[in-house]
GUVOGU-577896 format. One line per 10 residues: number of its first residue (from 1); for each residue x, y, z negated of N, C-alpha, C, O, CB. Coordinates in steps of 0.02 Angstrom, whole numbers. Glycine has a CB too. Example, Ala and Ser with C-alpha at 12.3 -4.5 7.8 and 13.67 -1.06 7.14 Angstrom:
<rs>
1 = 660,-284,-390,615,-225,-390,660,-165,-390,712,-166,-423,565,-224,-452 | 642,-112,-354,684,-53,-357,645,2,-394,670,57,-402,704,-30,-286
</rs>
This chain:
<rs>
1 = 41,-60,0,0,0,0,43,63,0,31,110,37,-47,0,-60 | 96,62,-45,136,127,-52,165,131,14,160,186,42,193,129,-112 | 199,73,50,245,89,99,196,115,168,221,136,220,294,19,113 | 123,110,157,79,124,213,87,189,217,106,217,269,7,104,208 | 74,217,166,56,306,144,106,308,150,102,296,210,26,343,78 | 178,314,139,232,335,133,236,417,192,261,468,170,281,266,147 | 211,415,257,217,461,316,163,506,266,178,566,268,192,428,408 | 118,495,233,65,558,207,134,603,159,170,650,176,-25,519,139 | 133,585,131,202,644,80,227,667,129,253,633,173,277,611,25 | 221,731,130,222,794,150,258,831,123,265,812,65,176,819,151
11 = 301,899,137,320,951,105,238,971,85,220,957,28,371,1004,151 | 175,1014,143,130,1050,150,73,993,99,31,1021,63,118,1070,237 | 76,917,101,42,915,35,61,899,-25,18,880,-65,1,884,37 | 110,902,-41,166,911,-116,134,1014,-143,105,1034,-193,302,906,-73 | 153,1040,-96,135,1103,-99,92,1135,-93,98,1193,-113,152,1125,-79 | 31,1114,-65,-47,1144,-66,-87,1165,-120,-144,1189,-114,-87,1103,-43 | -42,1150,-194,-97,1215,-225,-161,1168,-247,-185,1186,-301,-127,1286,-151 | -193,1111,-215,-244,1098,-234,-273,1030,-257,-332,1012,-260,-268,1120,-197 | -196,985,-277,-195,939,-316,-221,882,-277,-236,833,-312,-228,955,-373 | -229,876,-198,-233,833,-165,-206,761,-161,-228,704,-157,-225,858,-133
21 = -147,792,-163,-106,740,-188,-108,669,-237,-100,609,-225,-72,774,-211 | -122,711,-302,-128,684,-350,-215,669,-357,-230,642,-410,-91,724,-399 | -241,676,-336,-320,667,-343,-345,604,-305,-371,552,-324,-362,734,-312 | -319,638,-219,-356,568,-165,-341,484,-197,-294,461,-229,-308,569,-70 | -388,463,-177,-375,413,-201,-313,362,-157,-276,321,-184,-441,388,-208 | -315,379,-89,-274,332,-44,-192,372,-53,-146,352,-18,-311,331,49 | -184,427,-102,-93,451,-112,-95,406,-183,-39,391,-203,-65,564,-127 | -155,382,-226,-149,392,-286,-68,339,-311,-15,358,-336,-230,372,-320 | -90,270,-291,-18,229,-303,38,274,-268,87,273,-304,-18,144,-263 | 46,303,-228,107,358,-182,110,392,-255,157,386,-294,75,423,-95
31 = 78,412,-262,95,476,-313,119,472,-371,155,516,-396,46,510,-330 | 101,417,-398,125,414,-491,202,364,-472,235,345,-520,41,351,-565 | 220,348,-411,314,322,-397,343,393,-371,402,407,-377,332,244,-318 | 301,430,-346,316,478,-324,355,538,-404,404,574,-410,243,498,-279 | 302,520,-445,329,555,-524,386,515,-547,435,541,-573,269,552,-592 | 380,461,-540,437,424,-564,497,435,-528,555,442,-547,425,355,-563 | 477,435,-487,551,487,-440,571,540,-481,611,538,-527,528,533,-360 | 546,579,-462,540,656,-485,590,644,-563,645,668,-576,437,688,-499 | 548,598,-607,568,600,-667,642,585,-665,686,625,-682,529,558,-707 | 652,523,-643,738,502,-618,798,555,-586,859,563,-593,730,446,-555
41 = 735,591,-540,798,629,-512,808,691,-521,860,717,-502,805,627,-451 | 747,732,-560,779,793,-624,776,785,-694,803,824,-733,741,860,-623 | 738,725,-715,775,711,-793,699,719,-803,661,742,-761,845,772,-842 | 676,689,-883,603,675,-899,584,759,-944,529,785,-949,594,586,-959 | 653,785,-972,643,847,-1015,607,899,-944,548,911,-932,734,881,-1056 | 658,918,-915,642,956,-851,548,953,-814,511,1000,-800,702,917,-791 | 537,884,-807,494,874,-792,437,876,-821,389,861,-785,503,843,-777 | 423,894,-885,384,890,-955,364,965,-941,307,987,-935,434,870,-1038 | 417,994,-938,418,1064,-945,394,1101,-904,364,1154,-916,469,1085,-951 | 409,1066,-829,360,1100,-756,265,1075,-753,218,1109,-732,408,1054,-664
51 = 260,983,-791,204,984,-775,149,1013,-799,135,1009,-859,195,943,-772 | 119,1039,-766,57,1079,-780,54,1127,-745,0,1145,-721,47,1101,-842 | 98,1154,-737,144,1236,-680,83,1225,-634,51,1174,-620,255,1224,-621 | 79,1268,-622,58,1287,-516,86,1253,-467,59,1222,-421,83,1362,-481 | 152,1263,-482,191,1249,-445,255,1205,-461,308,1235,-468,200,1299,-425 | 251,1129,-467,326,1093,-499,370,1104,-465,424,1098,-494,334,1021,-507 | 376,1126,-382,441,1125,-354,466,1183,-375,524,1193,-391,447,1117,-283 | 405,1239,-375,442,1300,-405,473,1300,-484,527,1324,-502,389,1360,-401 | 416,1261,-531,457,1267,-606,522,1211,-607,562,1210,-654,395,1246,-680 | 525,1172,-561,589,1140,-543,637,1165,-525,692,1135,-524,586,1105,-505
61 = 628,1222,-509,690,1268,-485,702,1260,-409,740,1296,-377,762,1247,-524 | 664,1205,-380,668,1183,-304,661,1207,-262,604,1214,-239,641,1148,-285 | 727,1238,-227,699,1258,-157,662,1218,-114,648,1160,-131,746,1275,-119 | 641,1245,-51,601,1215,10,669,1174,38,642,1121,56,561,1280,72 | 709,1170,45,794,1129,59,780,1079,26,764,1030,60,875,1162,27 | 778,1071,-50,800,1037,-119,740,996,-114,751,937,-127,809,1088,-196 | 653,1016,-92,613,988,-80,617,929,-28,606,870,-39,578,1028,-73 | 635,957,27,644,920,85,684,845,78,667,787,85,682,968,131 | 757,885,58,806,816,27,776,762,-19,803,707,-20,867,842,-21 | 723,772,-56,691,753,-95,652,692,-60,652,632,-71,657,806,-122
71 = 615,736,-9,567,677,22,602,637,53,585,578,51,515,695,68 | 649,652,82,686,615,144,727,549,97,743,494,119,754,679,193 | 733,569,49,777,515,-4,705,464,-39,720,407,-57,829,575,-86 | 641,485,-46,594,452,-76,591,372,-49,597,326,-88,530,493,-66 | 580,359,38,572,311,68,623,251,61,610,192,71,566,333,123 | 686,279,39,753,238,24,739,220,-45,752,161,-52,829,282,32 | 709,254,-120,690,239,-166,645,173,-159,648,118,-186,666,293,-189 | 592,208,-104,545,158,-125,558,85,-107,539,35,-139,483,175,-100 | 589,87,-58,611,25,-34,663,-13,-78,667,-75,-75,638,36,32 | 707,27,-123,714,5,-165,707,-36,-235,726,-89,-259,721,24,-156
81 = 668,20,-256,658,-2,-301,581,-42,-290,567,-63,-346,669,48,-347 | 552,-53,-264,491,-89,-236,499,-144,-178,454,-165,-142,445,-37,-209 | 555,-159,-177,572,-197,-111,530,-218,-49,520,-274,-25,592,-253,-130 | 506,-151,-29,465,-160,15,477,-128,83,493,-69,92,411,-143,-10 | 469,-169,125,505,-156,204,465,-208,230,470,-223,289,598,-168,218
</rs>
C-alpha cells in the first residue's frame, strides 16, 4: 500500500496548508512512515516542537531545497526499512 502512494508525496501536498495529507484516508499509512522519517531525520525533540505549527517545514527550519532532498531520500527509506520493491 505505502509503496503504491509513494508518487502522491508531493512538495505542493506536504505544503498545502490543509492537512490533506494527513487526513485522506489513501496518504494515511504514507503519512504516519512519512513522520517516522521526519522524526529520524531531524530528531524526535525538534519534531515535538514544530508539531502543531502551520507549517513543519517552516518550524523545521526547512527550506524548499531541504524539503525536496527530503522527499527524494523518503522512497530509499521506505524500501528500506519496509522492504518493499
Amino acid at each position: 500500500m505505502c509503496r503504491d502512494n509513494l508518487a502522491l508525496l508531493t512538495p505542493d501536498l506536504i505544503l498545502a496548508g490543509d492537512a490533506r495529507f494527513f487526513n485522506d484516508m489513501k496518504h494515511y499509512p504514507l503519512s504516519g512512515i512519512f513522520v517516522r522519517f521526519l522524526i529520524e531525520m531531524v530528531g524526535q525533540e525538534n519534531f515535538l516542537r514544530a508539531y502543531g505549527e502551520e507549517s513543519v517545514p517552516e518550524a523545521l527550519g526547512l527550506t524548499d531545497r531541504a524539503l525536496a532532498e527530503l522527499l527524494r531520500a523518503f522512497p530509499a527509506y521506505v524500501t528500506k526499512q519496509f522492504n518493499t520493491r
